[in-house]
Residue frames as a rotation matrix with the C-alpha (Angstrom) as fourth column:
UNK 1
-0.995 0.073 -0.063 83.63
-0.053 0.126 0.991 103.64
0.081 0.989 -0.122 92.21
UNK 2
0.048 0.998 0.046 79.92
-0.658 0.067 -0.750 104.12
-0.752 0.006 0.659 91.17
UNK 3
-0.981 0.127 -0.150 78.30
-0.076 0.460 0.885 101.68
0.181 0.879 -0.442 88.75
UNK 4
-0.085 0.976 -0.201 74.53
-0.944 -0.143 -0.296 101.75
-0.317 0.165 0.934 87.55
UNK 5
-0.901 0.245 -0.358 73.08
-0.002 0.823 0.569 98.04
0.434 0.513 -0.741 86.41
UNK 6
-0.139 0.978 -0.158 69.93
-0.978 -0.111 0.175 97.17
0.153 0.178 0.972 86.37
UNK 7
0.313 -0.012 -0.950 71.12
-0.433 0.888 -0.154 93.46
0.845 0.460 0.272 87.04
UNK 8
0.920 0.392 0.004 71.08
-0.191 0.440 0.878 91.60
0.343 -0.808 0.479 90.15
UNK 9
0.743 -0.661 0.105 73.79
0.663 0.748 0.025 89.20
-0.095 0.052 0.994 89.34
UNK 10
0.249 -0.625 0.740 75.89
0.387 -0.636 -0.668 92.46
0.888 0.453 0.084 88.69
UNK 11
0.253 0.126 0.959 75.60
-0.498 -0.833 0.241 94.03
0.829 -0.539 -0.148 91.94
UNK 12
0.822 0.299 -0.484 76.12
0.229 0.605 0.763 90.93
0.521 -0.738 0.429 94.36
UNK 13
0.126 -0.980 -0.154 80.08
0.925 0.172 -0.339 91.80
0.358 -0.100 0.928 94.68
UNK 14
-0.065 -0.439 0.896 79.51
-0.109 -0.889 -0.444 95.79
0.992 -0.127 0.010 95.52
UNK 15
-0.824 -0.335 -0.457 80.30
0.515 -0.104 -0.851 96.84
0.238 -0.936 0.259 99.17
UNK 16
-0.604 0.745 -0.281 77.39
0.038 -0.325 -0.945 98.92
-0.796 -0.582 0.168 99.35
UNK 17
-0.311 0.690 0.654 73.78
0.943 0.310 0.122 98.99
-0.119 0.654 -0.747 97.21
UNK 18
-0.677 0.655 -0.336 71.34
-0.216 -0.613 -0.760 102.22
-0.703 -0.442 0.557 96.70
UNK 19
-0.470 0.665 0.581 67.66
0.883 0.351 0.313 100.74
0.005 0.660 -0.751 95.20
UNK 20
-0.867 0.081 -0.492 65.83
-0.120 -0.992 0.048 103.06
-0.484 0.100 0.869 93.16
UNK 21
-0.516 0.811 0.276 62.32
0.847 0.530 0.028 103.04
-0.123 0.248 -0.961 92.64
UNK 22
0.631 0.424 0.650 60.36
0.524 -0.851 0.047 106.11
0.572 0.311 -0.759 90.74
UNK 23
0.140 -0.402 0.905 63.00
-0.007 -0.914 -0.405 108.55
0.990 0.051 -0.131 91.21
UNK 24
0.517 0.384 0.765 63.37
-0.754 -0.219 0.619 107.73
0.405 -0.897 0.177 94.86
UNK 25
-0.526 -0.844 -0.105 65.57
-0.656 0.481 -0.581 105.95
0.541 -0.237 -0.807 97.11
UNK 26
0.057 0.997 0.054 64.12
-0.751 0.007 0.660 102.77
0.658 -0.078 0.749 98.06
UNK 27
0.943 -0.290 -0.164 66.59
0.328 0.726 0.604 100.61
-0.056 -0.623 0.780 100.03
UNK 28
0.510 -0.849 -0.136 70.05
-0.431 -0.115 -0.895 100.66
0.745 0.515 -0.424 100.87
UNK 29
0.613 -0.312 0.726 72.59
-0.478 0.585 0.655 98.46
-0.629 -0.749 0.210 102.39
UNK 30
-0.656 -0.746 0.116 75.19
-0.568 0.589 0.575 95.74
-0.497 0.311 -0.810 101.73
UNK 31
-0.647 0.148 -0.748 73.88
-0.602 0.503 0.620 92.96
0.468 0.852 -0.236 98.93
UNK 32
-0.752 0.280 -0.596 73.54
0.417 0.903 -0.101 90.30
0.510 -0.324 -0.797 101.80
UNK 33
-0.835 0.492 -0.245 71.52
0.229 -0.094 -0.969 92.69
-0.500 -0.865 -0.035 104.36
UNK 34
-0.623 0.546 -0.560 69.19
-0.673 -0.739 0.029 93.78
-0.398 0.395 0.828 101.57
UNK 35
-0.602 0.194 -0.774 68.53
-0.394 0.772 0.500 90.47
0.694 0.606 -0.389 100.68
UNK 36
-0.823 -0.084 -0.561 67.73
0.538 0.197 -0.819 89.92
0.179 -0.977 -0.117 104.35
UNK 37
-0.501 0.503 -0.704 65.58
0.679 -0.275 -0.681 92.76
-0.536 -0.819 -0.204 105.15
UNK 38
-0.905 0.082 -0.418 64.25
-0.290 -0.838 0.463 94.51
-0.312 0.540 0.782 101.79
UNK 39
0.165 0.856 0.490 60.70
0.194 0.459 -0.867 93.89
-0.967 0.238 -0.090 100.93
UNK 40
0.659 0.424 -0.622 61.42
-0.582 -0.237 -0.778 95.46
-0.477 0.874 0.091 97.78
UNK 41
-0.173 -0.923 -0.344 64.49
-0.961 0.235 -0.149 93.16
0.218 0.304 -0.927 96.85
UNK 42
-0.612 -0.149 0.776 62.71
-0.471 0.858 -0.207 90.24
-0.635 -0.492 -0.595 98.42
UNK 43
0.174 0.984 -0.038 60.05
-0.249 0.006 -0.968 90.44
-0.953 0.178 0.246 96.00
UNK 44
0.458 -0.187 -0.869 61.93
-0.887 -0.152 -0.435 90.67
-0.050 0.971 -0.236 93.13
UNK 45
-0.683 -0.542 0.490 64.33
-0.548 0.824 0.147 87.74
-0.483 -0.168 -0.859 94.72
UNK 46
-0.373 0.552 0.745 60.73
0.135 0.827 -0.545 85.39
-0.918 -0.103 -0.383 94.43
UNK 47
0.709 0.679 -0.193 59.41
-0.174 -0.096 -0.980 86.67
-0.684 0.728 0.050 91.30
UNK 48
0.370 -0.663 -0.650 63.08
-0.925 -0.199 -0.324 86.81
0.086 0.722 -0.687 89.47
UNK 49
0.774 -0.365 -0.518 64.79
0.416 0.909 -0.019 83.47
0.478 -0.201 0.855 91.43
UNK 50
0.927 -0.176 -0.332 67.13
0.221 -0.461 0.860 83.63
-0.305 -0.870 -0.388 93.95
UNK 51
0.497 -0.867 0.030 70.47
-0.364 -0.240 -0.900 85.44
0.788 0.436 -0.435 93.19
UNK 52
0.284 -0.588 -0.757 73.36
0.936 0.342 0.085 83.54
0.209 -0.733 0.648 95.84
UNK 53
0.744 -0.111 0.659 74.65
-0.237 -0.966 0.105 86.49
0.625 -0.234 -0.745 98.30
């Protein structure tokens, strides 16, 4: 299954992630490893609050 969201709190439960950022793939991985090792997911993490992984 594919699903598009724009919502953190949606996405914590998929098996796998792909971040997009201007038409471009900017991260990808499991919820927890992206939390872990994405600058671009870590940024949002501090600016948005943390989502639980």
């Amino acid at each position: 299954m594919v699903f598009i969201s724009h919502n953190r709190e949606e996405i914590v439960n998929a098996d796998y992630v792909i971040v997009m950022k201007d038409g471009r793939m900017a991260a990808a991985g499991t919820p927890k490893e992206l939390k872990e090792n994405s600058d671009y997911l870590a940024l949002t993490a501090l600016r948005d609050g943390e989502v639980p992984v």
